[in-house]
C-alpha positions as CSV (number, residue, x, y, z in Angstrom):
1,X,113.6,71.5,135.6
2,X,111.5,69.8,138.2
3,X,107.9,71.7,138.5
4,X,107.1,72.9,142.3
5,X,103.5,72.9,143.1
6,X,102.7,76.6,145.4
7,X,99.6,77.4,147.5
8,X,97.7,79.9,145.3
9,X,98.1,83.2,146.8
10,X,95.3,85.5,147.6
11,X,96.1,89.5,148.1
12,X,94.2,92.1,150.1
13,X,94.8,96.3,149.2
14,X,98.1,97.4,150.8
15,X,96.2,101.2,151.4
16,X,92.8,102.2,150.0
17,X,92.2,105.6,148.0
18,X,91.3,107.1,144.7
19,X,92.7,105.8,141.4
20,X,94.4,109.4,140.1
21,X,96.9,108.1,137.4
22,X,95.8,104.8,135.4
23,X,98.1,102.4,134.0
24,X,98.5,102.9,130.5
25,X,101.7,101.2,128.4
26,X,99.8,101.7,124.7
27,X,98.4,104.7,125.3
28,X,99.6,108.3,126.0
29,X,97.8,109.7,129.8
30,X,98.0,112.8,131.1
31,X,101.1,113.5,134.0
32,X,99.6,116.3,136.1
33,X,103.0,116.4,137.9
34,X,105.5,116.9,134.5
35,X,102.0,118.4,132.4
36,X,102.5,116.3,129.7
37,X,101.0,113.0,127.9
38,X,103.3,109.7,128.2
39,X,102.2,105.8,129.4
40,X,102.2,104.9,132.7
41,X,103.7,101.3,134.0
42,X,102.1,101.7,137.4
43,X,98.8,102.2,138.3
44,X,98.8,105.2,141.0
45,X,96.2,105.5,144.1
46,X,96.3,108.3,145.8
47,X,97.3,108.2,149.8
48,X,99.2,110.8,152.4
49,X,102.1,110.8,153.6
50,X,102.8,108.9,156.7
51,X,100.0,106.5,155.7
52,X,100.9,102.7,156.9
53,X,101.2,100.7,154.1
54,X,100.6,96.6,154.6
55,X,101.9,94.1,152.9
56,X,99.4,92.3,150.2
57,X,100.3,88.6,151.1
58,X,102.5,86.4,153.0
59,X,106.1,86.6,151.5
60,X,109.7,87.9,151.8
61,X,110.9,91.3,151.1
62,X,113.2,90.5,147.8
63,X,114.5,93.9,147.1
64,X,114.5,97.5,148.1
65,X,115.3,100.2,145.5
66,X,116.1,104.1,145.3
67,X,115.5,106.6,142.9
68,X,115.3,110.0,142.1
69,X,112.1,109.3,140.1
70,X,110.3,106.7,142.2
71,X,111.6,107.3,145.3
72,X,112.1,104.3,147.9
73,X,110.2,101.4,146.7
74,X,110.0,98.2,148.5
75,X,109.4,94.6,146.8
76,X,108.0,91.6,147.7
77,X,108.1,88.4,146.6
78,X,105.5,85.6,146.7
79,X,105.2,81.7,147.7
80,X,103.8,81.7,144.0
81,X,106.4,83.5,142.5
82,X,104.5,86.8,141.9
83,X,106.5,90.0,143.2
84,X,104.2,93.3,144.2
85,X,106.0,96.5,144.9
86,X,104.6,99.8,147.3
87,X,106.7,103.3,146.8
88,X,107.9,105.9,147.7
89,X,108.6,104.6,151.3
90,X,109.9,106.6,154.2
91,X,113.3,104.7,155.5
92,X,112.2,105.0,159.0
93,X,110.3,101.4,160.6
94,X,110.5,99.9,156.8
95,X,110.9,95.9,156.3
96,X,114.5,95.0,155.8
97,X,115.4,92.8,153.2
98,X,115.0,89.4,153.5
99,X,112.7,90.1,155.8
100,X,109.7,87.5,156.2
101,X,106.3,89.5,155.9
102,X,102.7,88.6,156.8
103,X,99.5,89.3,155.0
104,X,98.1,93.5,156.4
105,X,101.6,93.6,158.3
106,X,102.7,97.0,157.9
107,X,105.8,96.8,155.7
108,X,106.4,101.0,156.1
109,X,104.5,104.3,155.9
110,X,104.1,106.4,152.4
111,X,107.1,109.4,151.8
112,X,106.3,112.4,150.0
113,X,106.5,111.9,146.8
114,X,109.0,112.9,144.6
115,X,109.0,115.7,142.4
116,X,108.4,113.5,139.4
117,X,105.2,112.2,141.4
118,X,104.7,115.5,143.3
119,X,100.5,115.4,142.1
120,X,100.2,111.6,142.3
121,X,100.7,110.1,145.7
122,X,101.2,106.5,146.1
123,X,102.0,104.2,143.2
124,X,100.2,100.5,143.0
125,X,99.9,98.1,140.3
126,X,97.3,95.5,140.4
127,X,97.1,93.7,137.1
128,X,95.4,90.0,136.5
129,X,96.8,87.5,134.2
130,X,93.9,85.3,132.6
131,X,94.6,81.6,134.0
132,X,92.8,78.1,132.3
133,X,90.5,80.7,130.4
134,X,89.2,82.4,133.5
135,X,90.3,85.1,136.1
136,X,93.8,84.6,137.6
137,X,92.6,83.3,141.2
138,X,93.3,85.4,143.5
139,X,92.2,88.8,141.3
140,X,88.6,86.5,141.1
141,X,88.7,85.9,145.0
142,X,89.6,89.9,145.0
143,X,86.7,91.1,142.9
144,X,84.4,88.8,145.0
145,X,85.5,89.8,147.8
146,X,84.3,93.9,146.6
147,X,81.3,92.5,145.4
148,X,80.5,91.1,148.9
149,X,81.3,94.5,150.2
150,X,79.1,96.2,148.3
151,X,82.0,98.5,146.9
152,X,80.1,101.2,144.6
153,X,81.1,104.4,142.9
154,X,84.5,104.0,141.9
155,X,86.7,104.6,138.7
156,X,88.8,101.4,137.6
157,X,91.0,100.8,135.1
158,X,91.6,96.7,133.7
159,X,94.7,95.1,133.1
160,X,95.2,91.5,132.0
161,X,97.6,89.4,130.7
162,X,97.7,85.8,128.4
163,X,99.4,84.1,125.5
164,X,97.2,83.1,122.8
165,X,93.8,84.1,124.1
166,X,93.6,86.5,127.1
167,X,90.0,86.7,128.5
168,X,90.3,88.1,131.9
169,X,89.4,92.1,131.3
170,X,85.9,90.6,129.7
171,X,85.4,88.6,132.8
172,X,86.7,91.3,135.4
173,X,84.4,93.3,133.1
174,X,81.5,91.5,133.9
175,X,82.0,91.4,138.2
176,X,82.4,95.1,137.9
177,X,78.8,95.6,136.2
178,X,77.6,93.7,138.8
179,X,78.4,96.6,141.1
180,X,77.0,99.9,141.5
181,X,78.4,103.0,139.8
182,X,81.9,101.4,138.9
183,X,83.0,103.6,136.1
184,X,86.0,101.7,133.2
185,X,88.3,104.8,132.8
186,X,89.6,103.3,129.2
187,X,89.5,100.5,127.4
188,X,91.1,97.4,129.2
189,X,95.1,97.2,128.8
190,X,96.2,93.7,127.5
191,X,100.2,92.0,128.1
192,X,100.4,89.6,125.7
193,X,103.6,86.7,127.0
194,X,104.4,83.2,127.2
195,X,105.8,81.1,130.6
196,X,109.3,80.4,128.7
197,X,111.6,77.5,130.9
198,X,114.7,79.5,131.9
């Protein structure tokens, strides 16, 4: 397979609010909607309903799904290959698919959430894979970016992914205690996988 050389990509926040369900695949965290403990593949930030929600980067919407659990969620795919997904979406002035989306153009407006989300609001994932030993470029640019802003007193949870020798929690780690009042929720959560030629 020939290799294709992309632009990195660089993300801003698709809606801004409080962290009120961490992402957790390891660990049992506590569901405030169904009362229980189980892991969490999304990382959930609280945001009302009718709330515009903008698309992270440049890209084109690649999918649109419906559930009973997640409601509609909207995906979108890349120039770097990376896909980021927003839910549950009202069906009214939402992106089509195949749609061609720009950077803070809104892409659609939070739903309620569904009754399996009924206490949690908007689902997010942000997650940072660790690239040539450092911070995945665009999660560095990111945290920089905070940092700049002087963004203080906030919970966070880390994510990262690698192969042999993930190092990016440590080193998102390290930005964060460079800001004031950022509280680590738990300890980070590491993907361990392998780029595999299809």
């Amino acid at each position: 397979a020939k290799a294709q050389q992309t632009a990195a990509v660089t993300y801003v926040y698709p809606v801004t609010g409080e962290t009120v369900m961490p992402y957790s695949v390891d660990k049992a965290v506590y569901d405030p909607t169904l009362d229980q403990y189980r892991t969490n593949d999304t990382l959930c930030i609280a945001a009302e309903a009718g709330t515009e929600i903008k698309a992270a980067a440049d890209g084109t919407v690649a999918e649109i799904k419906e559930d009973d659990e997640s409601g509609r969620t909207l995906v979108i795919e890349h120039a770097d290959g990376t896909r980021t997904t927003y839910g549950p979406l009202a069906a009214e002035g939402m992106v089509k698919k195949g749609d061609t989306v720009k950077q803070g153009q809104t892409v659609g407006k939070l739903d309620q959430p569904t009754k399996y989300q009924a206490a949690l609001g908007s689902h997010l994932v942000f997650a940072s894979a660790t690239y040539n030993g450092g911070i995945y470029t665009p999660m560095e640019t990111l945290l920089l970016e905070l940092k700049a802003h002087a963004l203080q007193n906030r919970t966070v949870a880390l994510i990262e992914n690698g192969s042999w020798g993930p190092a990016a929690a440590r080193l998102m780690a390290k930005h964060l205690e460079e800001m004031k009042g950022m509280e680590q929720i738990a300890p980070p959560i590491t993907i361990r996988s392998a780029v595999k030629e299809e």
